[in-house]
Each structure stands twice: as C-alpha cells, then as structure tokens.
C-alpha positions as CSV (number, residue, x, y, z in Angstrom):
1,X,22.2,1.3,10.0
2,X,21.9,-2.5,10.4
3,X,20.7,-5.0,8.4
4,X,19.3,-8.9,10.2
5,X,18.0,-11.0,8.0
6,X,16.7,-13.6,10.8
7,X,13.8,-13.8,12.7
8,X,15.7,-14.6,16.2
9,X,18.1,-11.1,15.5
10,X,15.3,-9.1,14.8
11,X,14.0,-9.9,18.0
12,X,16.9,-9.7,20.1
13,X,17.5,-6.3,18.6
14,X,14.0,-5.4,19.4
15,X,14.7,-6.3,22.8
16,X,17.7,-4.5,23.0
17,X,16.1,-1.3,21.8
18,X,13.0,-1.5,24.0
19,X,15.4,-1.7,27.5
20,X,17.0,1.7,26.0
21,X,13.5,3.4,26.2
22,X,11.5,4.6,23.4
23,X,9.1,4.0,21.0
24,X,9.3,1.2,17.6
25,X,8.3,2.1,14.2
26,X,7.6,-0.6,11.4
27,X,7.8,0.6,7.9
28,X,6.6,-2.6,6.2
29,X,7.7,-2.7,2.3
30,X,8.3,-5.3,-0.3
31,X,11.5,-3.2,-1.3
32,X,12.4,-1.1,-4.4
33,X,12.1,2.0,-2.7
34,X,10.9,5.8,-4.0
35,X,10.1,9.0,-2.8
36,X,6.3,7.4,-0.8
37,X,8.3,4.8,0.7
38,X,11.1,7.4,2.0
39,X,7.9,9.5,3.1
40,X,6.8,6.3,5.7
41,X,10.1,6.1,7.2
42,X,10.7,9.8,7.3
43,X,7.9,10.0,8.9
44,X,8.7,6.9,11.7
45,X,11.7,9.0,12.2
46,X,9.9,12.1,13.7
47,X,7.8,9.7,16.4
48,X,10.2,7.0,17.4
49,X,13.4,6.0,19.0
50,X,13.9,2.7,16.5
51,X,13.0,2.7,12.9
52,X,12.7,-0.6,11.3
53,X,12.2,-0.8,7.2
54,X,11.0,-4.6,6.4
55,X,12.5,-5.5,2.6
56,X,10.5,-8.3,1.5
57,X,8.9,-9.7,-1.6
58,X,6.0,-11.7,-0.2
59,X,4.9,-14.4,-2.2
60,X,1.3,-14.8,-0.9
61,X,0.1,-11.9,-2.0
62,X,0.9,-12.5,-5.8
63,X,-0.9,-14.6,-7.7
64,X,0.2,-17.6,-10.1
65,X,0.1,-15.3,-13.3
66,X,1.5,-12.2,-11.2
67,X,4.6,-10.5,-11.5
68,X,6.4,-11.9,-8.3
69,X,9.7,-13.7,-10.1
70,X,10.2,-10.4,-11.9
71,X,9.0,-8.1,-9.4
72,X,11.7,-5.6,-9.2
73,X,14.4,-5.8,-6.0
74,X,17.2,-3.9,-5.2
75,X,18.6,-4.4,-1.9
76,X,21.8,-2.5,-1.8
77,X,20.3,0.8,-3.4
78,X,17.2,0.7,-0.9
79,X,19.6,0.2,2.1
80,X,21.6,2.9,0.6
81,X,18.2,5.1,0.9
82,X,16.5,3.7,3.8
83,X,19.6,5.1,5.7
84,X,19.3,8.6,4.2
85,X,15.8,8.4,5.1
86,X,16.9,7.6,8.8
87,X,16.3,4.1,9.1
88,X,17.7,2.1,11.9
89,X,17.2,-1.3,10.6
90,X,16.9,-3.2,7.7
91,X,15.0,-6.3,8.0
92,X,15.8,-8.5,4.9
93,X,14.5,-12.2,5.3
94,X,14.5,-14.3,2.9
95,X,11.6,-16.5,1.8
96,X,12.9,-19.5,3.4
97,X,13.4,-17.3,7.0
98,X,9.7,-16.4,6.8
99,X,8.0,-19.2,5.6
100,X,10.2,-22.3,6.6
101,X,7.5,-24.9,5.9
102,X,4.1,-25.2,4.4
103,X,2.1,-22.5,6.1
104,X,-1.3,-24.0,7.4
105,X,-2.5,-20.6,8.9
106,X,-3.2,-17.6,7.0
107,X,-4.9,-14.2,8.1
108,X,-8.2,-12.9,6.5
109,X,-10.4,-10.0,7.0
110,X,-13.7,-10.3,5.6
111,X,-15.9,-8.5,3.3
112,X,-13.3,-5.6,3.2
113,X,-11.1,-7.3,0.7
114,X,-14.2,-9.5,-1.4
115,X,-14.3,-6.5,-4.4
116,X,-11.5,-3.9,-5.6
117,X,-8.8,-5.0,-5.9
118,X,-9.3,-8.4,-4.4
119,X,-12.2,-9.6,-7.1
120,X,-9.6,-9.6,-9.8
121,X,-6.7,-10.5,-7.3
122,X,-8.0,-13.7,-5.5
123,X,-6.3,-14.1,-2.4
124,X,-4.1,-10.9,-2.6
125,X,-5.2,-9.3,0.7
126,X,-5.1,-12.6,2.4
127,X,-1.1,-12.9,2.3
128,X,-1.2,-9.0,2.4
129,X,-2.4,-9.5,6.1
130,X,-0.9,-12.8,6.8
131,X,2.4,-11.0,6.1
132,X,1.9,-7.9,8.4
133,X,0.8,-10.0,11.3
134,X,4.0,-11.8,11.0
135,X,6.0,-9.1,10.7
136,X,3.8,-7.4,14.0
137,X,4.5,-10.5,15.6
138,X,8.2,-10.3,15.0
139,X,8.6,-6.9,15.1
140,X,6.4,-5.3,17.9
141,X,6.4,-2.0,17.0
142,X,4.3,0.6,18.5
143,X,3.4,2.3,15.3
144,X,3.3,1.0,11.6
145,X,3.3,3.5,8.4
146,X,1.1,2.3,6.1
147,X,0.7,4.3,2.7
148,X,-2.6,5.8,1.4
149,X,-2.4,5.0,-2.1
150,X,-3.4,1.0,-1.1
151,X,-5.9,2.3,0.5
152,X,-7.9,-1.1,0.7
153,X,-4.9,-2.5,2.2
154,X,-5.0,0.2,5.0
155,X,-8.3,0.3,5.5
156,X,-7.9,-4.1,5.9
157,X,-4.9,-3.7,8.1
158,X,-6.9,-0.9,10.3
159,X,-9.5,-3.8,10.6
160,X,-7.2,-6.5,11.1
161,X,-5.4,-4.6,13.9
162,X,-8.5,-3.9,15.7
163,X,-10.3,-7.3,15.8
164,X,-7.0,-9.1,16.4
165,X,-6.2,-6.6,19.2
166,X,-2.8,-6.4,17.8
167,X,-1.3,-3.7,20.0
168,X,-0.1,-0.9,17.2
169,X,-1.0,2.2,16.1
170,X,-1.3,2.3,12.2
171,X,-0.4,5.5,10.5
172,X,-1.6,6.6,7.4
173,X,1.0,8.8,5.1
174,X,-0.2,10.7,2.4
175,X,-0.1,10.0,-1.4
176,X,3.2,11.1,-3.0
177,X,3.2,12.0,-6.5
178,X,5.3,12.8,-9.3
179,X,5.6,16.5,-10.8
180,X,2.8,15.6,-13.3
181,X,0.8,13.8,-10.8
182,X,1.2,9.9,-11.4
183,X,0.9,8.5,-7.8
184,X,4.7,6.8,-7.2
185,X,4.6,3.2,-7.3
186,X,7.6,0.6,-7.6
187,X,5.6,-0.7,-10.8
188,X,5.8,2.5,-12.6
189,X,9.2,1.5,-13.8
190,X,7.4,-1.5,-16.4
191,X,5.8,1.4,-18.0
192,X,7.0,2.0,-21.4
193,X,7.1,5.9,-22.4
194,X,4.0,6.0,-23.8
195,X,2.5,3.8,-20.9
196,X,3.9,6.4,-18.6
197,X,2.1,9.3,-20.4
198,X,-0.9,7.6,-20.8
199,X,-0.8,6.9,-17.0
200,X,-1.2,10.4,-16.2
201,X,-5.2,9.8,-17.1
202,X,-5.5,8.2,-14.0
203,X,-5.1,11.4,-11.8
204,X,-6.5,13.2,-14.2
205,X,-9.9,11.7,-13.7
206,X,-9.4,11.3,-10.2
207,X,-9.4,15.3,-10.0
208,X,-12.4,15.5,-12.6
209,X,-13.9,13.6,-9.8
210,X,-13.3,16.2,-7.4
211,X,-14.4,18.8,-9.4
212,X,-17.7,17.4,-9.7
213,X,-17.9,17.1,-5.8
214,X,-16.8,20.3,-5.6
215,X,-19.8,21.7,-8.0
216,X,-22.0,20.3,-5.9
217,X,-23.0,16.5,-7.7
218,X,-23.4,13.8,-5.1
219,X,-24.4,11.3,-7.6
220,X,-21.4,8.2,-7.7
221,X,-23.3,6.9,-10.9
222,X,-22.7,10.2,-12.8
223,X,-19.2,11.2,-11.6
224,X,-18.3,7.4,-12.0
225,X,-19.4,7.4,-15.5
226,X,-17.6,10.5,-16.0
227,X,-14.2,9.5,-15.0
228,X,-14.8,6.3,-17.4
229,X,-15.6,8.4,-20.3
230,X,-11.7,9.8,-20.0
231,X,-10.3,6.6,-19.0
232,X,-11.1,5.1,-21.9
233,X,-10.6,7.4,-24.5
234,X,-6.9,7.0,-23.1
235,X,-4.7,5.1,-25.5
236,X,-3.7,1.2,-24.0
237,X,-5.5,1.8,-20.9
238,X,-7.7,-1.4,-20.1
239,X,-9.8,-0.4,-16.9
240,X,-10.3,-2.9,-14.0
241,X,-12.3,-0.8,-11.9
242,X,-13.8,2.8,-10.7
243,X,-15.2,3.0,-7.8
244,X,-16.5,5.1,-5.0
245,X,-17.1,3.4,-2.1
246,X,-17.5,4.5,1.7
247,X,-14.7,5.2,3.5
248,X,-14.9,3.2,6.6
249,X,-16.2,-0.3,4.5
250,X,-15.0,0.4,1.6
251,X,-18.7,-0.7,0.1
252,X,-19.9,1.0,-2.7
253,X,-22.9,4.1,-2.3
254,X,-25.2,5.6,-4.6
255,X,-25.0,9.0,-3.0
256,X,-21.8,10.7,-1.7
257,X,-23.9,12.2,1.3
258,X,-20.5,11.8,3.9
259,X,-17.3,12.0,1.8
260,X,-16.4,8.9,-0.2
261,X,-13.0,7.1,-1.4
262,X,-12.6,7.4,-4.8
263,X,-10.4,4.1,-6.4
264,X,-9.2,3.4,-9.4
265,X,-7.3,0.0,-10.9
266,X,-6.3,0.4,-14.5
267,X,-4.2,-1.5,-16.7
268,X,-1.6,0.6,-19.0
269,X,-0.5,-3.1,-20.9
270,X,1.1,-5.2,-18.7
271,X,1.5,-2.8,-15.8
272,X,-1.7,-2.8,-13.3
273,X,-1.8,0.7,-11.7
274,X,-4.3,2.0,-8.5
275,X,-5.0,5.4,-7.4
276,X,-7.5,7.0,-5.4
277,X,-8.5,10.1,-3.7
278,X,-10.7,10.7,-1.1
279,X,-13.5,13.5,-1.0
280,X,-14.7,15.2,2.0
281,X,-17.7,16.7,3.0
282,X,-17.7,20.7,1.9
C-alpha cells in the first residue's frame, strides 16, 4: 500500500492506474479508523481495481467551538488497517496541501442541509461538500462509499453529485454497530464509561421506533414523542434533535405513509452522537 500526500502524486497515480484498466474507488474519511470505516473500503475492494482511503481532518466542516484541534488522528494505526482492509492508497494531505490559500469558493446544497444536523452546526455540510468535491476532483473515482449512519451527509452528497454532474456513483454501506448496538463512530472514544452506557439509549429508541411502525402507528408526532420519553429519562443525555423526516428530502412529515428516516443527535456530555434508522413500508 502507498501513501501520497500531494495533490500532483495522487493524480499521477490515478493516471497511472486508469491506463492499467479498471475501475477507482474513493473511501473518503477524516481518519481514526473502526470497524464502519473498514466496512467502505472492504466494500471498494469487491468492485474496483484501485482503492483509495482519503485520511483527512477537514477544517471546514468544524465549527469554532468544535472539537477539530482535538479531534482524534492516528495515521500509522489506520494505514496499518486500511491495508488489512485492502486499500491501495493512502491519501494523507495535509491542511496546507488542500487549502493552500484563503479559499474564496465553497460548495453548498440547499435546503437539504438547513435543519438536522446543520441548524445547530452552521456551515457543517458546506465544508462537508466543499471537501468531497475536491477530493472528486482530485481523485476521479468511479464509485465513492459513503456511510449510512451520516445519513444527511449522503443524502447531500447524492444531491451534490447529481446537480454538479459529477461523474461517480455513490454507494451507501450499511450501519455497523457494536455487540450492544451503539452505531461505531470515531467519537465514541470521548465517552466516559458511563457516557458509553448511557449511549446505548440511542438505539434503543431508534428500535422502539420500529416497533411502533411495525404495530401499525404511522403517526411521527406519537412515535417521536415516544422515543423522547426514553431519551430523556437517560442519565447525561442532552437531546439535540428526533426526527423523522422523508427519505429523499430529508423534510420532516406528519404521517409515515412511504417509509421514513428516522434521526437522532444527542449529546452524552461533551460527546455529540447521531443515529438513525430507516423504516420501510410493510
């Protein structure tokens, strides 16, 4: 496995790969890699000829109070699994590589990214797609992995990629949980012990959701109102939102008459944590 950490090598590797024959897969990540993340590029591996991970903490998408100085980076243990994973590349930039100057154009998608998780993280989703469409334009891979537990960013970068005409196929990998059924996240490791327990509420209510489906209520009020109830009698768990929105617009809907997305955002102390599930018509 190789590791380029310039714009210019990436390319010429690209290149190089592309008069070989075969197919490019982008596995975009900001680094700090578990089991979902190994799920993307295992996945890439099974459909394409080159696998590239990108490692990099973007600085866009955090905001001044967010976590990016401490957000947690370990370059020599993901490369370590990247390449179990069967990764072909490492692209590494640093901050300097991808944003040498003050950068006068940025990407937005609109409406899609106005509530969720963009309401309480102003400008998030704009360096989230500002990001990927550098990376697509560096890149030019035939297929990206995108992960369904950011769901809002998939269904933003879905949206992105078609009115941009960008040409990529973006492929959605299932959630991967823990054993108790926390969704895996790179931020799980700021949770304390009793944070992490605490956490588990979050599926926990996600599936009470499902159940309710399942039993036949359509109303989001009532199931909304239901998953709050246990999210808040959970110890240290300060709610952002819970939501059920429709799928293809992510807006929210009084009545789950097609299947809905399910989303959650809650804080266990300093550690914000999203989730979601989708239901489907039965």
């Amino acid at each position: 496995m190789e590791i380029i950490r310039t714009i210019s090598e990436m390319r010429t590797a690209v290149r190089k790969a592309r008069l070989e024959g075969g197919t490019v897969g982008l596995v975009p990540t900001m680094g700090y890699l578990h089991k979902g993340h190994l799920s993307l590029i295992s996945r890439a591996t099974q459909a394409n000829r080159l696998v590239v991970v990108s490692i990099f903490v973007n600085p866009l998408q955090f905001g001044p109070e967010e976590d990016f100085g401490s957000y947690p980076r370990d370059l020599e243990g993901d490369c370590a699994l990247a390449a179990q994973a069967g990764a072909d590349i490492i692209f590494a930039p640093a901050v300097e590589e991808m944003y040498p100057g003050k950068t006068l154009t940025q990407v937005e998608v609109a409406l899609l990214g106005d509530w969720l998780c963009g309401r309480s993280r102003p400008g998030h989703f704009r360096g989230v797609t500002t990001v990927v469409s550098k990376l697509f334009n560096i890149v030019q891979p035939d297929k990206a992995y995108f992960g369904e537990k950011d769901a809002q960013q998939l269904a933003i970068i879905k949206q992105m990629v078609l009115d941009l005409n960008f040409p990529v196929e973006i492929v959605p990998v299932s959630i991967v949980r823990e054993e108790d059924g926390l969704a895996m996240s790179s931020r799980n490791v700021y949770l304390s012990a009793q944070a992490r327990s605490d956490a588990l509420v979050l599926n926990g209510a996600l599936q009470q959701a499902r159940r309710l489906y399942g039993a036949g209520e359509r109303n989001s009020a009532k199931i909304r109102q239901e998953m709050l109830k246990m999210i808040e009698d959970a110890p240290g768990a300060n709610v952002d939102y819970v939501e059920i929105c429709d799928r293809s617009n992510l807006q929210p809907i009084e009545s789950i008459d097609k299947g809905a997305l399910v989303a959650v955002a809650v804080r266990f102390g300093k550690t914000r944590l999203i989730d979601n599930i989708t239901l489907t018509e039965v």
